[in-house]
N, C-alpha and C positions, 0 to 999 in steps of 0.2 A: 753252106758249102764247106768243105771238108776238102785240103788238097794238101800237094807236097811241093817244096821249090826246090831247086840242086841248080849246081853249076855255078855257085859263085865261090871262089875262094876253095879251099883245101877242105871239101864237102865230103863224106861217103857215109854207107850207111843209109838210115832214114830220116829224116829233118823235115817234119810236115808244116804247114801252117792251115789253123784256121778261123778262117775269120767268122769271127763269134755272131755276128750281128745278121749273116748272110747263110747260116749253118744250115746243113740240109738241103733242101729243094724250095727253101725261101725265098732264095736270091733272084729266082725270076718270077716270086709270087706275089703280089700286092696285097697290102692288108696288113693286120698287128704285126705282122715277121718280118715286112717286106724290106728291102736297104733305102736304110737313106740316104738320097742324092745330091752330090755338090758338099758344101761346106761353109758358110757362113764364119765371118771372123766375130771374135768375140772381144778380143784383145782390143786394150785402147791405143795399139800401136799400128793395129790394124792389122797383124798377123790371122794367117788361118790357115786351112789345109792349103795345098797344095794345087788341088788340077779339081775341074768339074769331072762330074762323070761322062761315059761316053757310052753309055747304053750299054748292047752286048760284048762290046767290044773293049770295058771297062779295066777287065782284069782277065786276063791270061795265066794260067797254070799249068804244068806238067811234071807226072811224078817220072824222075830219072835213079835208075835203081845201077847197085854193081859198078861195073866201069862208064858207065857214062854220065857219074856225077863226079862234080865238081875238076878245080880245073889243071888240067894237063903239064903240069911240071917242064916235064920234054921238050912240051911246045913253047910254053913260056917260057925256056932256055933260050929258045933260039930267035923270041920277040928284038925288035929292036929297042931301047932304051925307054921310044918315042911313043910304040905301040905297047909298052907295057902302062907305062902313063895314061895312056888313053884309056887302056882294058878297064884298069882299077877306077881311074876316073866314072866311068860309066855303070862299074856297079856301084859305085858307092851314090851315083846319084841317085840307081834302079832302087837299092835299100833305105833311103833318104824318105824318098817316093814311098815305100812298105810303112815306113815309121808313121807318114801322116796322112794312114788310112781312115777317114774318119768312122769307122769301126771299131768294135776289139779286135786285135790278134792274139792267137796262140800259136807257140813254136811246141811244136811237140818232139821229142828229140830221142829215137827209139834206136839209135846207132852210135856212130861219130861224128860230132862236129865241130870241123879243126879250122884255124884261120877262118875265112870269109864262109864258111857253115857257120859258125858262134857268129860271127858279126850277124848275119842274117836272121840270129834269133835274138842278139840284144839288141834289135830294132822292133823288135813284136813286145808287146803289151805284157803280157803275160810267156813264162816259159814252166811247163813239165818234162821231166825225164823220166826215163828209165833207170832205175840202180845200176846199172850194168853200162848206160849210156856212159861215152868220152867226150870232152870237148874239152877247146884249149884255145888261145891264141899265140900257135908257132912260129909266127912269122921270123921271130928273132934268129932262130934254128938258120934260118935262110939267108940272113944278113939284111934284111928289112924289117919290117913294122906294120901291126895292120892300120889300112888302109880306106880301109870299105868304113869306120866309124867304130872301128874295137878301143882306141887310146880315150876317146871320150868318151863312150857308153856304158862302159867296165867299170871308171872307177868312179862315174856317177851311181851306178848299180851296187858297188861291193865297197868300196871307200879308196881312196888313193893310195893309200898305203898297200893293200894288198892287193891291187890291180897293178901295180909297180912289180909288186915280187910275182904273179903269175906271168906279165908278160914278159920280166928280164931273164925267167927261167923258162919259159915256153913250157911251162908244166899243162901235164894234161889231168883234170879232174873227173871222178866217176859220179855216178849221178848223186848219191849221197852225199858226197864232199861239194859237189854243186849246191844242193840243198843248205847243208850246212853257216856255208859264205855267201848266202843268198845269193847267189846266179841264178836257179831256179825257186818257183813257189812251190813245185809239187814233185815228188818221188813216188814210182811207184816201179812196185819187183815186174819185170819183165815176164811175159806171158808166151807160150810156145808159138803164139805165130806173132811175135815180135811185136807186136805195134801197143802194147799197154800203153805209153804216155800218149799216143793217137786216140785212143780210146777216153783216157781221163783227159784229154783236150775237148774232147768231144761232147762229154758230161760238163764238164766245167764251163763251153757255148752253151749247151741248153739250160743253166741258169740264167744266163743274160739275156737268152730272147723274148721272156716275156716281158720285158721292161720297157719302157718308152724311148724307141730309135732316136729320137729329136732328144731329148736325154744323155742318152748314153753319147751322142758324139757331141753332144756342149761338155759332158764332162770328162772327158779326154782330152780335148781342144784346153779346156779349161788347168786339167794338171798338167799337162805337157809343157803350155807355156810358165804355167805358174810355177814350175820347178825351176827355171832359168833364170829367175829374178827375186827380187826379196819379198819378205814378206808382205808388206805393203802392197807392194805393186801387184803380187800375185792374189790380195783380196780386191784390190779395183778388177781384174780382171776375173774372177769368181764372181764380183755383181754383174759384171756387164756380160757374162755367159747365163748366168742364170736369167737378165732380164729377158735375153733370146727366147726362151723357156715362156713367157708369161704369156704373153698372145694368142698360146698354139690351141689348136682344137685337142691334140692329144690331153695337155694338163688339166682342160674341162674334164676330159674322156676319164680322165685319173678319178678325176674327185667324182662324179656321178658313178663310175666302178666300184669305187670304196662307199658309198653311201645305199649303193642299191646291191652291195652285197655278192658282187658278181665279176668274173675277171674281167679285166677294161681289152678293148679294139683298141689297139690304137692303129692310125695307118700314115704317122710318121707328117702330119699337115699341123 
């Protein structure tokens, strides 16, 4: 599956996500592609994803293009104090929630993403741009801060020091100069019907789908947590994600694929 998300934060432009694991017409197919459901903790403190699945009703998407991305200035002048607290509260739990898909993400970033657009992409897994793409965290510009998870996901991303100087100047960067301070993994020159980094998001999913779904979301569960703690801690919880791994019919499926010379099924058991 291939989608776009808008509407949180000072969004415009194109800002796609997608999720690598479920790309294409997999996500309602069962089989080597199919998503894996739920989430398993791996962690010895018992952390894990977030929410079980919920069947079709799992994950909602809709691309909003033009004026009806992201969110209304005007209106949020005239919030009360009480209701802008609650607005931001609620994305930041909705992006909270994106972060511990156990999936990959990709943010594909083929426009502008300003305030709570950037937050929504340093919460995905991987991000590509556009050379031509902008993004920034402006909030300062406003007389606030982001909100939605920009002050801690930036400068775990790019280092403190210069996640300090982009948001005390609300600079906006282009996608090369993303590239460069590592905001982004991937640049690519913008193509006449806009969507290049949608496209190399799109490539860069179909390398992860042939790999073992039970796999890929122990080893996501596994960096994620393990980047929060020291090192220690983060190899007790690399064994005890990989021993998830050991039981499964997939990892038989691995080694009889590699032996009989043939790409492996897997279907995620």
């Amino acid at each position: 599956m291939a989608a776009s998300l808008g509407g949180l934060g000072l969004l415009q432009g194109r800002v796609r996500l997608a999720a690598a694991a479920a790309a294409a017409s997999s996500l309602s197919r069962p089989g080597p592609q199919g998503l894996v459901r739920g989430g398993a903790a791996c962690s010895p403190t018992g952390r894990g994803y977030s929410s079980e699945a919920k069947g079709e009703e799992e994950l909602r998407v809709r691309y909003l293009d033009e004026e009806n991305q992201g969110a209304d200035l005007q209106e949020r002048a005239k919030m009360h104090s009480s209701e802008v607290s609650s607005f931001v509260s609620k994305a930041r739990a909705t992006i909270n929630e994106m972060a511990n898909l156990p999936v990959p993400t990709i943010a594909a970033i083929d426009g502008t993403a300003l305030g709570g657009g950037l937050e929504l992409a340093l919460a995905c897994d991987i991000r590509v741009a556009a050379s031509s793409a902008k993004m920034g965290l402006v909030e300062t510009k406003l007389a606030i801060i982001p909100g939605a998870g920009g002050t801690q996901r930036l400068p775990r991303m790019i280092g403190v020091s210069l996640a300090k100087e982009l948001i005390f100047s609300a600079r906006i960067v282009d996608g090369e100069e993303a590239k460069s301070i590592g905001l982004v993994s991937h640049v690519v020159e913008q193509n006449e019907s806009g969507d290049a980094a949608y496209r190399r998001a799109l490539a860069l999913a179909q390398e992860f789908l042939p790999q073992g779904p039970l796999a890929i979301r122990v080893a996501k569960l596994a960096i994620n947590q393990g980047m929060e703690v020291d090192l220690v801690t983060g190899l007790a919880i690399e064994e005890a994600c990989y021993a998830q791994t050991i039981p499964t019919k997939d990892r038989i499926e691995g080694l009889l694929a590699f032996k009989e010379k043939r790409p492996p099924r897997y279907k995620g058991e």
